[in-house]
C-alpha positions as CSV (number, residue, x, y, z in Angstrom):
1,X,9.6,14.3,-14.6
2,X,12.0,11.9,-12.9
3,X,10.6,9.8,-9.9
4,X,12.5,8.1,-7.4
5,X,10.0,5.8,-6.3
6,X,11.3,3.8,-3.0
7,X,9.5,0.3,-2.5
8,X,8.2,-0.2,-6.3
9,X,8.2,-4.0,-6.0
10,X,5.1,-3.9,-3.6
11,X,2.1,-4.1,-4.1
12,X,1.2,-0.6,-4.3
13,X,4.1,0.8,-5.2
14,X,4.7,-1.6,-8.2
15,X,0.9,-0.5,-9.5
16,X,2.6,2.8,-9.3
17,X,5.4,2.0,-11.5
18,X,3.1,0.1,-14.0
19,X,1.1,3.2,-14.2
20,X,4.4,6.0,-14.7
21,X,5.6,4.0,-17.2
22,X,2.4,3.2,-18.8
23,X,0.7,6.2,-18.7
24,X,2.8,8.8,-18.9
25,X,6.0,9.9,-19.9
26,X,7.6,10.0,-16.2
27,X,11.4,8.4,-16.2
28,X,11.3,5.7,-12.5
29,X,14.2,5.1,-10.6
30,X,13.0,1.6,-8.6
31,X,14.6,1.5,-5.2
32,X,13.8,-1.6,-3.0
33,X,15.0,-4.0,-0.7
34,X,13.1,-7.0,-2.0
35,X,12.5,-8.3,1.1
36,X,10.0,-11.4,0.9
37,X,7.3,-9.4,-0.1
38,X,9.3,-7.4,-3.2
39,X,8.4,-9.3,-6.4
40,X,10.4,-8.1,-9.1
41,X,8.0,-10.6,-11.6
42,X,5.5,-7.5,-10.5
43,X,7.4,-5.3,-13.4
44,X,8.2,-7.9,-15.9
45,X,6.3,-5.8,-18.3
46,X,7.9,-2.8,-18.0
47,X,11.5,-4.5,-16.8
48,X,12.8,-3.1,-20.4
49,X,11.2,-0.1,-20.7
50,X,14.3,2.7,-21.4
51,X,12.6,5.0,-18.5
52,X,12.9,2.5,-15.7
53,X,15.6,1.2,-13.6
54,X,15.8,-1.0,-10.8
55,X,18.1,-0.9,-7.9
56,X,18.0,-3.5,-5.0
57,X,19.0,-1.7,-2.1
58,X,17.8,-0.7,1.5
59,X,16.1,2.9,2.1
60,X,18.1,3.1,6.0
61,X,21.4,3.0,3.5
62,X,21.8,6.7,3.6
63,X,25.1,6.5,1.7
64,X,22.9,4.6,-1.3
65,X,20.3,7.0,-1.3
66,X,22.3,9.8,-1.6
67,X,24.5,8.4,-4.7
68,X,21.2,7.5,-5.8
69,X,20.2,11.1,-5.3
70,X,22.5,12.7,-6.9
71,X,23.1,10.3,-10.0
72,X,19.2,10.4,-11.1
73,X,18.4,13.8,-9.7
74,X,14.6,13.2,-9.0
75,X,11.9,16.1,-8.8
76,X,9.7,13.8,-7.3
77,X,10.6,11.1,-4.0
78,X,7.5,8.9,-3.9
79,X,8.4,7.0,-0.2
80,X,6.3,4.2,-0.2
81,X,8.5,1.4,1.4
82,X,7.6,0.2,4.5
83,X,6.9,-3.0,6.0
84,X,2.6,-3.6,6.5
85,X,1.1,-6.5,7.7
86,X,-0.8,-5.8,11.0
87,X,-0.8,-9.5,12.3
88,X,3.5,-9.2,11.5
89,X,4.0,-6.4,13.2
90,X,2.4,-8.0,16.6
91,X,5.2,-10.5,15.9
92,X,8.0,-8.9,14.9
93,X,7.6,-5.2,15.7
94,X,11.6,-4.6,15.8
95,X,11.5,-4.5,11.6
96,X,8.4,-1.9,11.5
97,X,10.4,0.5,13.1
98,X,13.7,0.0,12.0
99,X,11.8,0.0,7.9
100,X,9.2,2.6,8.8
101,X,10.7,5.1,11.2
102,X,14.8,4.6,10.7
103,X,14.4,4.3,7.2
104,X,12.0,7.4,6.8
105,X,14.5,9.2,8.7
106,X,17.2,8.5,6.6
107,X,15.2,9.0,3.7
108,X,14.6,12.5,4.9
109,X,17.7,13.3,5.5
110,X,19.3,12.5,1.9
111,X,16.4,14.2,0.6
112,X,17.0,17.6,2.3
113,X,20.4,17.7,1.4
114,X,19.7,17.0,-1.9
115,X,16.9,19.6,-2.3
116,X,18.8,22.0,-0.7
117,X,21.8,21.7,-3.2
118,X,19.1,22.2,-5.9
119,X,18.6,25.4,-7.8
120,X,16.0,28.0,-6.8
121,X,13.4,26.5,-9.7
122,X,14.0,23.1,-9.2
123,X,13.9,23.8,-5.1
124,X,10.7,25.2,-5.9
125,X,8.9,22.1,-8.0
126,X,10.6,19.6,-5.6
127,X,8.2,16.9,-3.8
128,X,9.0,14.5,-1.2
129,X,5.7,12.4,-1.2
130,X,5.1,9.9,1.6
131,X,2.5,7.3,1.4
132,X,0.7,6.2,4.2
133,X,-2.2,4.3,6.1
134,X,-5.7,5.0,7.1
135,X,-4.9,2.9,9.8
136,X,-2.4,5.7,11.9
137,X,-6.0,7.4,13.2
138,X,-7.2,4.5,15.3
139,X,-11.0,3.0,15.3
140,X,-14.3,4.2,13.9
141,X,-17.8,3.5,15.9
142,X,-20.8,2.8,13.3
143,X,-20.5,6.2,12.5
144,X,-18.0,9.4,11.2
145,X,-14.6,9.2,8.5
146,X,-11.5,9.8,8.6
147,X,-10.6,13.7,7.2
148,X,-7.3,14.5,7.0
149,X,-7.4,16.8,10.6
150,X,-8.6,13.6,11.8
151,X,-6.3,13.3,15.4
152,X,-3.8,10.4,15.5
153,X,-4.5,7.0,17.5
154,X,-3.0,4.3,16.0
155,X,-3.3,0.9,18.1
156,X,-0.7,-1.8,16.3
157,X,2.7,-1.7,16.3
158,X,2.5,-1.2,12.0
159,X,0.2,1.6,12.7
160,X,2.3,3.1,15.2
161,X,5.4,3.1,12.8
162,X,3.6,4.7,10.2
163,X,2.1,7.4,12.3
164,X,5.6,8.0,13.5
165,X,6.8,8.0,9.9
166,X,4.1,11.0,9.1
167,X,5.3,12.7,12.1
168,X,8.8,13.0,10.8
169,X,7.8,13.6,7.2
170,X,5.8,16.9,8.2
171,X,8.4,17.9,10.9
172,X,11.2,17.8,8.1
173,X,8.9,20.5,5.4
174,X,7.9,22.6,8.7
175,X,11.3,23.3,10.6
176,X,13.3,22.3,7.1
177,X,11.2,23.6,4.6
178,X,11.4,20.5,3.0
179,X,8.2,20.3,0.0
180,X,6.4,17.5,1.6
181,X,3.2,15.5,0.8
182,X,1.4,12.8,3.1
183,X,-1.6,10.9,1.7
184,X,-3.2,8.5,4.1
185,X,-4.9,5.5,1.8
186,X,-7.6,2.8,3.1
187,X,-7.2,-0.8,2.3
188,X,-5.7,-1.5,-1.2
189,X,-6.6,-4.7,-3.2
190,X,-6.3,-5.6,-6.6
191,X,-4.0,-7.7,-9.1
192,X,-0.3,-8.4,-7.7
193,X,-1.2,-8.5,-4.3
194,X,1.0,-10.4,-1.5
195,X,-0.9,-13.9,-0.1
196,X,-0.5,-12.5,3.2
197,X,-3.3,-10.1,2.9
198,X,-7.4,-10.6,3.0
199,X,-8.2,-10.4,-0.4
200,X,-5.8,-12.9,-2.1
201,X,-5.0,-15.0,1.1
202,X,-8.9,-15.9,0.6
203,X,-8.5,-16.7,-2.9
204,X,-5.4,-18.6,-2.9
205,X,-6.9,-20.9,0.0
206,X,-10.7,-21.3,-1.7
207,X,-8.9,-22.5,-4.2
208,X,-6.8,-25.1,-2.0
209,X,-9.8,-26.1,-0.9
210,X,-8.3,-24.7,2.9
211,X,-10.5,-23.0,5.5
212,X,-10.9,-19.6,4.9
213,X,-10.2,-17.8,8.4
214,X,-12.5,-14.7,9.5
215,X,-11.7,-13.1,12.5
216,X,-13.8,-12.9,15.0
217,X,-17.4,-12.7,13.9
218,X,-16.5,-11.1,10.5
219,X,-18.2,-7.7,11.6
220,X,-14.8,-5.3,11.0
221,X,-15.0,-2.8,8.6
222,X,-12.5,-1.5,5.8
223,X,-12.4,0.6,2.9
224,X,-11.7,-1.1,0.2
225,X,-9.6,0.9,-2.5
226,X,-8.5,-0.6,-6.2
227,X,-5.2,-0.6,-6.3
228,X,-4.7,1.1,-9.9
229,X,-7.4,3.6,-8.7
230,X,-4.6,4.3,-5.9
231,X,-2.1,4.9,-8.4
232,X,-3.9,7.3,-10.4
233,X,-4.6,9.3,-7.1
234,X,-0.8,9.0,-6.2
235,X,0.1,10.9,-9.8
236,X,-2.2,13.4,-9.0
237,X,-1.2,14.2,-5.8
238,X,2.6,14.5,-6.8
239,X,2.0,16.5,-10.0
240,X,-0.8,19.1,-8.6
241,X,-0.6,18.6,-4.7
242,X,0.2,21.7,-2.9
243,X,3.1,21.3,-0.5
244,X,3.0,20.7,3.0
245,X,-0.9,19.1,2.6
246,X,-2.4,15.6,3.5
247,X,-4.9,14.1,0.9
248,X,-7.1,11.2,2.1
249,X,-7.8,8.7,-0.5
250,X,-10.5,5.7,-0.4
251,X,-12.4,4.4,-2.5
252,X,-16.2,5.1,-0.8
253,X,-16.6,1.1,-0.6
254,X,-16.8,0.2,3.4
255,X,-17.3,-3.6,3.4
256,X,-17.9,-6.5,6.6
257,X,-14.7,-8.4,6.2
258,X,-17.3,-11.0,6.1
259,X,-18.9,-9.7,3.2
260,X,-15.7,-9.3,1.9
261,X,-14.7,-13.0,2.0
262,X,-18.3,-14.1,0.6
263,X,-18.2,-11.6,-2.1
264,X,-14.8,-13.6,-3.2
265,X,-16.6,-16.9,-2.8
266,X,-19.9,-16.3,-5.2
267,X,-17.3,-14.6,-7.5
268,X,-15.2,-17.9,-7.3
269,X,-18.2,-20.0,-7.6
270,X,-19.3,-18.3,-11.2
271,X,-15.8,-18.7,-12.6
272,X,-13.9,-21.8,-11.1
273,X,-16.6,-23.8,-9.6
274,X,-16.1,-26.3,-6.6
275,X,-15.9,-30.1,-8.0
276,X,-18.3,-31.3,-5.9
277,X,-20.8,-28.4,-7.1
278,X,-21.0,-26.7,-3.6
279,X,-20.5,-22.9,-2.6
280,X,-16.7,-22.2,-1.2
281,X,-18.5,-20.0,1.3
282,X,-19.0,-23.4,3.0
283,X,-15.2,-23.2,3.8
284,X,-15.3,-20.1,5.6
285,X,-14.0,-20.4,9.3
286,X,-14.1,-18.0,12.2
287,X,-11.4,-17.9,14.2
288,X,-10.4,-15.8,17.3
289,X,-10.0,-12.2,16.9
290,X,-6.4,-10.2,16.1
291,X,-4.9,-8.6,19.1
292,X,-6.6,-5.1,20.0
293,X,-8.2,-5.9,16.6
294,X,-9.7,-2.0,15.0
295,X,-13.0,-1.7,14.5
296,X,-14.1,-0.1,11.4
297,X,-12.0,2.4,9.1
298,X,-13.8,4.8,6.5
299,X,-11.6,7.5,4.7
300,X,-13.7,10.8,3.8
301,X,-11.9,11.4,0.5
302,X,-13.5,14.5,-0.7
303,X,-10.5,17.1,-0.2
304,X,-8.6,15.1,-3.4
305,X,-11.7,14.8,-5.2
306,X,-12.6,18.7,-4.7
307,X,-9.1,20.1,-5.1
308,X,-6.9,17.8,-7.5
309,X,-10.2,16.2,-9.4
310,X,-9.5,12.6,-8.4
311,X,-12.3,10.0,-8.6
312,X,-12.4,6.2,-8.0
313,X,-13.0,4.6,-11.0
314,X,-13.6,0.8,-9.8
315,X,-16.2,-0.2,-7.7
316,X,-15.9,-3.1,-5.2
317,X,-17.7,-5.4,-6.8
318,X,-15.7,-4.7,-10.4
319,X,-12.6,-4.7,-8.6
320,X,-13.1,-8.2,-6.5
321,X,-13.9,-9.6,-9.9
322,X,-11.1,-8.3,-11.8
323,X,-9.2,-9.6,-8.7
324,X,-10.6,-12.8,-8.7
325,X,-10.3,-13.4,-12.3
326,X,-6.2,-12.1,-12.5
327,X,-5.3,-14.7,-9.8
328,X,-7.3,-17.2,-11.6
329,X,-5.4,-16.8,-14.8
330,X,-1.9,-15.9,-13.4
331,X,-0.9,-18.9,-11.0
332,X,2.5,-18.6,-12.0
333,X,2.9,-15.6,-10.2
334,X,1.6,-16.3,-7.2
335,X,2.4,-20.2,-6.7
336,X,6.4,-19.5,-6.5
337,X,5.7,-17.2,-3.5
338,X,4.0,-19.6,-2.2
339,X,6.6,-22.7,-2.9
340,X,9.9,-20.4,-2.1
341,X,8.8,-17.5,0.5
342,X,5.0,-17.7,2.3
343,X,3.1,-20.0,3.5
344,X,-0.6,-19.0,4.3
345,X,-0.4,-19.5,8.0
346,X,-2.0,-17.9,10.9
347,X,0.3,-14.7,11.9
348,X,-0.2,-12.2,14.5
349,X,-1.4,-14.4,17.6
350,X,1.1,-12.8,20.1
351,X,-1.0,-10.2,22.4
């Protein structure tokens, strides 16, 4: 098949593009904006690869996506750009929707007039396939998960977007007819991913020898999904999904963001110890809470597992080591982020 994948420099949607091209004999059209967090170095390894292109362009271009449309004549639109960090969004909430709803929109828009101008068959094997958060149902208490009936609540200005963003993608395949797919993921980590998030943002400062912020008292809880686990599930869902359905997908691995953070440390310790022979759980810091910070998420994935025969492969504590141990080894992917574009700074204190 042909996949128009939108946001493939990211972090997940870049594991998506490794795994097409890797793993199966899909042709990728790369569309994205590469804003600071695109990283084209993300797909050196398949930069050459005859079935993959790259185009740098912005999803809210409607006259671009249509070209793009109609030059590469996709079967399957796999929407995954959006902007997604929580503490930016409390910010700078003007680019979440203008990314996440505008651009959705106009994403919709080419795509029905595309599959419309499509013959009966192809109308018929069509997918437009958004990707999208756990976080767009709100808080857990200790107990319950997330199923895909689960009513909307989202509480940040990212979340917000993105439940917005579903809104419009089911509106389009109910009134439209449009052959739409949502799946709702939890928190992805893995190889690749931007210093602005949990996972790596702990790393890169352990190893800087910097605090390593918690907030609050470290008691949150997340899913925690590998990101080529994610990947596999997003095939699936594209190639067997039945239109018009939401798949949940998690990776059954709730976690304390405080045990989070000291799983990274005792990992770090084993493979990079400290100099002066102490534990870099020592640098952990709490600091005050995120701004109407959710409580716990926990996805119930057994609708994907049950109907498309998905399983997480990688369990949290094989994935925080593989983690651990790729940004050990590939500094010189994530130290020019840091010297051109980011700087590991405190974000999201407006409220």
């Amino acid at each position: 098949m042909k996949i128009f994948v939108t946001g493939g420099a990211g972090f997940i949607g870049s594991a998506l593009v490794r795994h097409l091209i890797g793993e199966s004999e899909h042709e990728v059209l790369n569309l994205d904006k590469l804003t600071y967090a695109g990283v084209l170095e993300s797909l050196k390894d398949v930069a050459s690869n005859p079935r993959y292109r790259f185009v740098q362009g912005d999803i809210c271009d409607g006259e671009l996506i249509g070209r793009l449309l109609t030059e590469f004549q996709p079967d399957v639109i796999a929407h995954l750009a959006a902007e997604s960090h929580v503490d930016r969004s409390i910010d700078g909430p003007g680019e979440f929707i203008q990314t996440n709803v505008v651009g959705t929109f106009a994403m919709l828009q080419q795509a029905l007039e595309y599959w419309q101008g499509l013959p009966a068959e192809r109308q018929a094997s069509f997918r437009f396939h958004h990707i999208s958060t756990d976080e767009v149902f709100g808080s857990l208490g200790e107990d319950g998960y997330f199923v895909e009936t689960t009513p909307y609540d989202p509480r940040s200005p990212y979340s917000a977007s993105k439940a917005a963003s579903d809104h419009l993608v089911r509106a389009w395949g109910h009134t439209y007819g449009l052959p739409v797919l949502v799946t709702n993921c939890s928190n992805n980590y893995g190889p690749y991913h931007f210093p602005e998030k949990l996972i790596p943002l702990i790393i890169i400062r352990a190893l800087s020898e910097e605090a390593l912020p918690v907030y609050g008292d470290g008691s949150n809880v997340r899913d925690w999904l590998f990101v080529e686990d994610h990947a596999r599930a997003l095939r699936r869902v594209f190639e067997a999904g039945v239109p018009g359905e939401t798949y949940n997908i998690g990776g059954d691995s709730e976690r304390r963001n405080i045990e989070v953070v000291r799983a990274i440390c005792a990992a770090l310790d084993t493979r990079a110890p400290r100099d002066d022979g102490k534990s870099y759980a020592e640098q952990i810091t709490f600091v005050a809470d995120r701004p109407g910070h959710d409580q716990r998420y926990a996805i119930d994935a057994s609708k994907i597992k049950r109907e498309l025969g998905w399983q997480p492969e990688v369990g949290f504590e094989e994935g925080v080591a593989r983690t651990v141990d790729w940004y050990l080894t590939h500094e010189d992917w994530w130290q020019p982020i840091l010297q051109r574009r980011y700087v590991t700074e405190r974000l999201g204190l407006k409220a």
